[in-house]
N, C-alpha and C positions, 0 to 999 in steps of 0.2 A: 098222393096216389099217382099224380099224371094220368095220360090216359093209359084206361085198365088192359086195351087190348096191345099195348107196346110193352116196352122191357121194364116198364117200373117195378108191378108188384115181383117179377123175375131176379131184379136186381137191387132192390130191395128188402129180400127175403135176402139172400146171398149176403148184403151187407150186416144185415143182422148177425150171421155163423161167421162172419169175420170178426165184429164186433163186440159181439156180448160180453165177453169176459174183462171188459174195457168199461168202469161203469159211469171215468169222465165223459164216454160217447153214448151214454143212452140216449135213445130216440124214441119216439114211435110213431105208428102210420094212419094216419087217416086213411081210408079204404073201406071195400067192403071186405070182410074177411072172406065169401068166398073166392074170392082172389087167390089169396095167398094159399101156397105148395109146399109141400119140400120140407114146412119148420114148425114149430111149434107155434102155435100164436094163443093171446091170452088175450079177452075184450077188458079192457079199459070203461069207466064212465068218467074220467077227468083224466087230461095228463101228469095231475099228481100224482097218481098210482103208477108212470112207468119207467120210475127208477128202482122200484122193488119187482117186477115183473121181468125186466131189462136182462136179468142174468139167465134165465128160466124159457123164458117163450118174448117172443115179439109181440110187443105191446099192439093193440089195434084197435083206434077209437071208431067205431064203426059207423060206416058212411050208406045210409040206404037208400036205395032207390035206384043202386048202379045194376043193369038189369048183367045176367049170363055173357060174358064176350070173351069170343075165344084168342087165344093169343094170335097175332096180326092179321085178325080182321076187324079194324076200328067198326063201331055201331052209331050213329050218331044218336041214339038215345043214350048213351051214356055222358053226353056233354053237360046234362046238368051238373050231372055230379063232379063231373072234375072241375066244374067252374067251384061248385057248395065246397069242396076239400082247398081249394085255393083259399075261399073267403076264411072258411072254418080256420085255417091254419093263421093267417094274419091276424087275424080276430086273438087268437091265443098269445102268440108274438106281441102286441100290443099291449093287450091285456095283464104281460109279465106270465102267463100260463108257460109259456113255452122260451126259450133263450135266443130263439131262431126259430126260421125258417128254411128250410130244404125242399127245396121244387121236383118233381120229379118231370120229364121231359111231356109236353102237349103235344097236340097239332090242333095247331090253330083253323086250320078252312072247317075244322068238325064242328068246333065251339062257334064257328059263325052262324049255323041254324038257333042257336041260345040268345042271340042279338049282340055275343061278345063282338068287341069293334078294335081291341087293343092289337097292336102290331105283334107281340108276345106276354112274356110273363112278368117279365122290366114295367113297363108302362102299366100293367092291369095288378099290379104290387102296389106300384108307386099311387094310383088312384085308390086304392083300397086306404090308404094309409092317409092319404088326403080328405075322403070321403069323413075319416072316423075323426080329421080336424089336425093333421100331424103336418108339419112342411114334407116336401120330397126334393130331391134335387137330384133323381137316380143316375148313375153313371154304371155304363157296363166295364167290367174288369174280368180279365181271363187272367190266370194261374197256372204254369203247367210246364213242366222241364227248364224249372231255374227264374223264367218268368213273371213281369206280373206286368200285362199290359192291357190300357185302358183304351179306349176308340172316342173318339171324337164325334162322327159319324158311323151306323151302323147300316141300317137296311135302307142304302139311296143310290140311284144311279151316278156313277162317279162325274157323270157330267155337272151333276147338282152342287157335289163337295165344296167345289172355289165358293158359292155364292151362300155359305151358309158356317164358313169358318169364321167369318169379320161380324159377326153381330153377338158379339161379349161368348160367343159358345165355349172358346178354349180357354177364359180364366175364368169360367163357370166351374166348367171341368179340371181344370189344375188347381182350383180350391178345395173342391169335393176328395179330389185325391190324395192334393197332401194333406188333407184333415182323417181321412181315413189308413195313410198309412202312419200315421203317430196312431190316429184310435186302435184301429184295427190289427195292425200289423206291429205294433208298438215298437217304430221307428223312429227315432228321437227327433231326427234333423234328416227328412227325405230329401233325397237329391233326385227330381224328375226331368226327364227328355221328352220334349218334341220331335215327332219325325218332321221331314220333310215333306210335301204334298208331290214333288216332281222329282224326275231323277236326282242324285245329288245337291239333294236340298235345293236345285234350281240352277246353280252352279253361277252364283252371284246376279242372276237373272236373266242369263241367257237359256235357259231351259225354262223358264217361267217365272215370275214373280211375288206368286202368293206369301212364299217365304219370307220377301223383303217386306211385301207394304203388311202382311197379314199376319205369320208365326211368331217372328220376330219383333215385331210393338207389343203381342199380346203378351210374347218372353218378360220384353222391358219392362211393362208395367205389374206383371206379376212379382219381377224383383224387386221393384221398390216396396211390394208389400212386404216383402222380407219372405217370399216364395222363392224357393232352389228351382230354378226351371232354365233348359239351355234354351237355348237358340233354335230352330231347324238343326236336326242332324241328319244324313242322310240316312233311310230307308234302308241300304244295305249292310251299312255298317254296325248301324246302333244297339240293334238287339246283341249283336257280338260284343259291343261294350258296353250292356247289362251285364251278359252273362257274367263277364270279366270281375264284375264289381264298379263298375262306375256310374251306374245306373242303379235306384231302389224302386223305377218301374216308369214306363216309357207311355206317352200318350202318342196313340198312330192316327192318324190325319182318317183313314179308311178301315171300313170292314177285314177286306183281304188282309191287306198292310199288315195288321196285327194279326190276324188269326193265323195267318201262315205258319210263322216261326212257332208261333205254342203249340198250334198243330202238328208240322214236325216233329217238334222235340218229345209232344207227349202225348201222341193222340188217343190214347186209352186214359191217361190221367187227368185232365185238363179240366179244370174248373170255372165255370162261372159264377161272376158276382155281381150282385147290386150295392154300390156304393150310394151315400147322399141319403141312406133311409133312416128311419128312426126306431128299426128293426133290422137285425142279421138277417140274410138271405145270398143263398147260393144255391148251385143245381148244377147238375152232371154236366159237361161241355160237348154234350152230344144230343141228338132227335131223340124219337119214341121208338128206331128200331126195328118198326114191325116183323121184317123177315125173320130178325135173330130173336123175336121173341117166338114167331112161328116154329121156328126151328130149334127154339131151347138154347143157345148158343151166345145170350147175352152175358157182356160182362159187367160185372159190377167196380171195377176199379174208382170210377171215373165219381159215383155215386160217395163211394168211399173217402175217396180224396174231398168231395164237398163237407160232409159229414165233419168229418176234421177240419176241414178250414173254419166253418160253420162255428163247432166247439173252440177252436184259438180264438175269432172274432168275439165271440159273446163274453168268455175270461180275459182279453185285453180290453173291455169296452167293460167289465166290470174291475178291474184296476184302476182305468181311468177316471172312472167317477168316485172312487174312494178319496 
């Protein structure tokens, strides 16, 4: 559901009248149904039922106790429940009820009267799955205009970054990645990049040295595992040669770093994901919206494109186990 007063059930509903007639991509929603506008909806008592319902109306396993909220004016009595629709949903993913996981966008300061304490949806996924007894090793990955870039670092002050790259983080995360671009992405032989930390990858260490003493060892010893990973490449160049084809998906040193270029290329389509889990999960690469939910004006692309990634990840990850 995310939260009910942003653009979820908006775009949600939307992705469904794109959707339906597609019944590799059934879904359905956790929510309360008075949410939903616009479409037909059908209540659910298991997610078994919403492959037959799928063509017809919008599945919706109902979620009670979300009180009345009006589109962007978040209520912080509804934080229960977006926490309850988060668990609910993992709970099903786990369980094999569900193939995935589809996040629909939070705000987090709401969910802080609930005593939630997670930085976002990444980390309170990843705990949910730990809690139930599963490893995690979550890694975020954005998806979006040719792209597929993963962050090393997410929500830190850039001052912080140098002093938290050299403690095994980046072939934590270059394992996680190339194991989910064979699982996931069913890429036989990934070829991964490093950016650089400083301009021009540091420019042999006259612009800094993290490169030398710190992207670079972690490169080396990633290849003896028989890991595809370069060197530092510079920051400006290297998403240009992904696009190219020399790249099957770039890990950026920073937040900005990566988001930039995905953002550019596809700021309506852009995808997030959690890699390292032992559940699919992805979520639209955008907030909760509130204005454009106020205003009726949300788009659903962005939801759609998770949707899909969502379905690829769960059919190459059941290949792989065959």
């Amino acid at each position: 559901m995310g939260d009910p007063a942003g653009c979820g059930p908006a775009i949600s509903a939307a992705a469904w009248s794109a959707l339906h007639h597609d019944p590799s991509l059934a879904f359905y929603l956790i929510a309360a149904p008075h949410l939903i506008a616009g479409v037909p909806v059908k209540l659910i008592a298991s997610p078994a039922e919403a492959p037959g319902v799928f063509a017809d109306a919008l599945p919706v396993l109902a979620l009670d106790g979300v009180p009345p909220v009006a589109p962007g004016k978040p209520d912080e009595a509804a934080a229960p429940g977006i926490v309850r629709a988060i668990e609910m949903a993992v709970a099903a993913a786990l369980a094999g009820r569900a193939s995935g996981v589809v996040t629909n966008p939070i705000n987090k300061a709401l969910l802080y009267s609930t005593g939630f304490r997670f930085p976002g949806h990444t980390e309170f996924v990843a705990h949910l799955c730990e809690v139930a007894g599963h490893a995690a090793s979550p890694v975020m990955m954005l998806t979006g205009g040719g792209l597929r870039v993963a962050l090393a670092t997410i929500h830190m002050p850039l001052r912080d970054v140098p002093g938290v790259l050299g403690d095994g983080r980046l072939e934590r995360i270059a394992r996680v990645v190339n194991a989910a671009l064979i699982r996931e992405f069913g890429i036989a032989a990934p070829r991964i990049a490093f950016t650089g930390l400083n301009p021009h990858a540091g420019e042999g260490g006259s612009i800094g040295r993290e490169e030398i003493e710190i992207i670079n060892p972690s490169a080396d010893r990633l290849q003896a595992e028989g890991i595809s990973v370069s060197h530092a490449r510079p920051g400006d160049t290297v998403f240009a040669e992904a696009l190219s084809g020399a790249w099957d998906a770039v890990i950026a040193m920073t937040h900005d770093q990566g988001l930039i270029p995905v953002k550019t290329l596809d700021m309506w389509g852009g995808v997030n994901s959690t890699l390292g889990l032992p559940i699919v999960r992805t979520s639209p690469d955008h907030g909760t919206a509130y204005d454009a939910a106020a205003a009726g004006t949300c788009k659903p692309d962005s939801l759609i494109a998770a949707l899909r990634l969502a379905a690829t990840f769960a059919a190459n990850r059941q290949k792989a186990a065959v």
